[in-house]
Each structure stands twice: as C-alpha cells, then as structure tokens.
N, C-alpha and C positions, 0 to 999 in steps of 0.2 A: 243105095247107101254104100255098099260093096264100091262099085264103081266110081264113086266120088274121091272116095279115100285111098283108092287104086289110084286113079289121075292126080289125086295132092300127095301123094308119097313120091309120083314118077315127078310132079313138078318140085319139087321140095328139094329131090336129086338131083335135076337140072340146076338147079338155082345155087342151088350148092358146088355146085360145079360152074357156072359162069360167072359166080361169083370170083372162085377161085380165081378163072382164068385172069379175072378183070383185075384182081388184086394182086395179081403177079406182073399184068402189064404194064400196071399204073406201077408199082416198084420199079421194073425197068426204064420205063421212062421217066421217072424222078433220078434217075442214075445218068439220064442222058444217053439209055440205049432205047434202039429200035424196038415198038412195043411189042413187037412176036419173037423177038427175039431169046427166046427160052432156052436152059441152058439144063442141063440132065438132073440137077436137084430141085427146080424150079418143076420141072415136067412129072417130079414124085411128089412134090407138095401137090401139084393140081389134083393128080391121081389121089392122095391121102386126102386130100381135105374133099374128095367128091364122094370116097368111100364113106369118110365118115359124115358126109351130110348127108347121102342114101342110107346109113343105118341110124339116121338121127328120126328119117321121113318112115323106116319101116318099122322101126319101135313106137313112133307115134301113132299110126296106122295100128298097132298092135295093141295100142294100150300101157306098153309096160315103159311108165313113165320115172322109174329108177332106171334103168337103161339109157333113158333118153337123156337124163343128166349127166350122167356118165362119159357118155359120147359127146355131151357139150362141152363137157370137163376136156375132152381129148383134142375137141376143135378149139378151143381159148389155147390150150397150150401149142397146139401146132403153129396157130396165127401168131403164138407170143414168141415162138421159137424165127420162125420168119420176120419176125421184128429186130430180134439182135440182129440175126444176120442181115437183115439191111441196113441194121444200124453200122455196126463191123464195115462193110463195104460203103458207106459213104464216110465213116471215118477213112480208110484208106484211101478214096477219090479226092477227098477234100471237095465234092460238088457235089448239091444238090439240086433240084429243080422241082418248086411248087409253083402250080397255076401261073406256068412261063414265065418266072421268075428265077432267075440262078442264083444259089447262096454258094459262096466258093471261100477257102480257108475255114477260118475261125467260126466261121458260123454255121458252115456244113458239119463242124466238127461238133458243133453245140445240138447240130439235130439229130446227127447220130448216134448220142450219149444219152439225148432225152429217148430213141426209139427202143435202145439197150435198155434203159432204166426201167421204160413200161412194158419191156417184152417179162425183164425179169421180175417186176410186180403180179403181171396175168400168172407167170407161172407160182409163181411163191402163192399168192390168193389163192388162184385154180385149189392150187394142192392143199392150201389151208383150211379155205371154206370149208368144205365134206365135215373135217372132222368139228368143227366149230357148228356146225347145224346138227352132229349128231349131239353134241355138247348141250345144245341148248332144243334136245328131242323136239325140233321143226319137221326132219327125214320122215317119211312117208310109213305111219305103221306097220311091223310085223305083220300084227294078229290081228282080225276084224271082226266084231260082232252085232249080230242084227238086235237093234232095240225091237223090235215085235216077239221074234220067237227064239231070242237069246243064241242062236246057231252060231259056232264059231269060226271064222276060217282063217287062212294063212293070205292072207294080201293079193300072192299069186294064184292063189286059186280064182279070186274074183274079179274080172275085170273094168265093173262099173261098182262106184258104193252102195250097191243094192245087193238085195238078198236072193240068191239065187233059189234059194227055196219059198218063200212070202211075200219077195219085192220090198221089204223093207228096209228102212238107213242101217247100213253098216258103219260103225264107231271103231274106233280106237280100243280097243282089249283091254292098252295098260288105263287104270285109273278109272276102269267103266265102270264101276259098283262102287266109287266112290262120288262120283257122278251122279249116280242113277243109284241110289239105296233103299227105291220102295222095289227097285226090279232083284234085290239081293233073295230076299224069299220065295221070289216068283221061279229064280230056277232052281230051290229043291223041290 
C-alpha cells in the first residue's frame, strides 16, 4: 500500500511538472517563439508550479486534505497569474497563434484581454471561494466524534473518518447531539 502511494505521489510530481513544462511551451509557441525557448521567469513558474504539485502529491499521500486545497488554491493562482502575463505579452505582439492559425492586430488584442480577464477571475474566485465555503460551513470539520463510543478528536489527529479507538464513523462535533439526541444521555 505504502508503495503505491509512494509511486502516485512521485507520479503526481512528475505530472505536475510536465505538465508545467508543456504549458509554458504551448505559451511560447502561441507567441510564435521556439517551444524551448524558456526564458528565466518561465524557468521559475516550472520550478513553482512542480513544487507545488509535489506538495499537492505529498499531502495527498499524507491524507491532510485541507493542505491539499490550499496548495490547489496556490496552483489556480499561479496558472492564473501566467495567464495575465500571457495575456500582457500578446497584447504587446499584437499576434497570436492557435492550432496554426495567426490572429494579428485586433484580434490578438481581443485574446489577450479575454486571457487577462480570466487570469484575474481564477484569482479573484481562488481567494474568494475559501471564505464563501467557510460561510456556508462545507470546510472540512474541526472536531470529530465517534457515533459508537462518543470519543472526541481534533480532525488532525485522525486520518480516516474512523475511530481510532472502536473503528467507528466519526461525525461532525458541531450539531452532533442535535443530530443524534437519543446519544445525548448516553454520554453522561
């Protein structure tokens, strides 16, 4: 089991990582440069975006899946931040090029406006979501308690919804005796 989750953490980093590369080639040659043609911020987006899909693959691996959102939060905004600035630089070229197609002037200018628009939506979203899920308490419980033998713990403490002491479902804290009100007696 160990072993599986080892190999999909290191593939998950890989992927993460060629993905980048691939998504910074495919930019450059929509610019109409040569696709290895990397240039030193391009060479730190790979590096950032491989980091944080290696700590997207090792928190998954880990379980601690508020981490893992977290760090998806970091990868949309990185991606979204690479989108202005592509958007930016094909407004200045005035040319673009999709699936060998040139768009040159007014209409390079129109794709680079749409890439700005949704780089700065992923971030504006990114950063809004969070507090809009904690708003509408979806965010992953604090406090976790076993419906068998009422035991309480802190979310981090357990890494499966089971009870490390009975093996039985851990629930939700807040609102669990109103939930469950024949178990309200049961733990005096």
């Amino acid at each position: 089991m160990i072993k599986s989750k080892s190999i999909g953490g290191l593939l998950g980093g890989v992927a993460s990582c060629v993905a980048a590369v691939y998504a910074f080639g495919i930019y450059n040659y929509s610019l109409n440069e040569p696709f290895w043609s990397f240039v030193p911020w391009q060479i730190l987006g790979v590096i950032s975006l491989f980091i944080v899909g290696s700590l997207i693959a090792y928190n998954s691996y880990k379980e601690d899946y508020r981490r893992v959102i977290s760090l998806m939060n970091v990868y949309v905004v990185l991606i979204s931040v690479y989108a202005i600035i592509w958007g930016f630089e094909v407004i200045e070229k005035q040319e673009v090029i999709f699936r060998l197609v040139h768009f040159r002037g007014q209409e390079a200018i129109s794709y680079g406006k749409i890439a700005i628009g949704i780089g700065i939506f992923g971030i504006i979203s990114t950063l809004l979501l969070p507090m809009n899920i904690k708003n509408k308490r979806l965010a992953a419980p604090d406090y976790l308690i076993c419906v068998n033998c009422l035991e309480s713990y802190a979310s981090r403490q357990v890494k499966t919804r089971r009870c490390p002491k009975c093996d039985g479902l851990l629930e939700d804290l807040r609102g669990f005796y109103d939930r469950h009100p024949e178990l309200r007696d049961r733990k005096q």
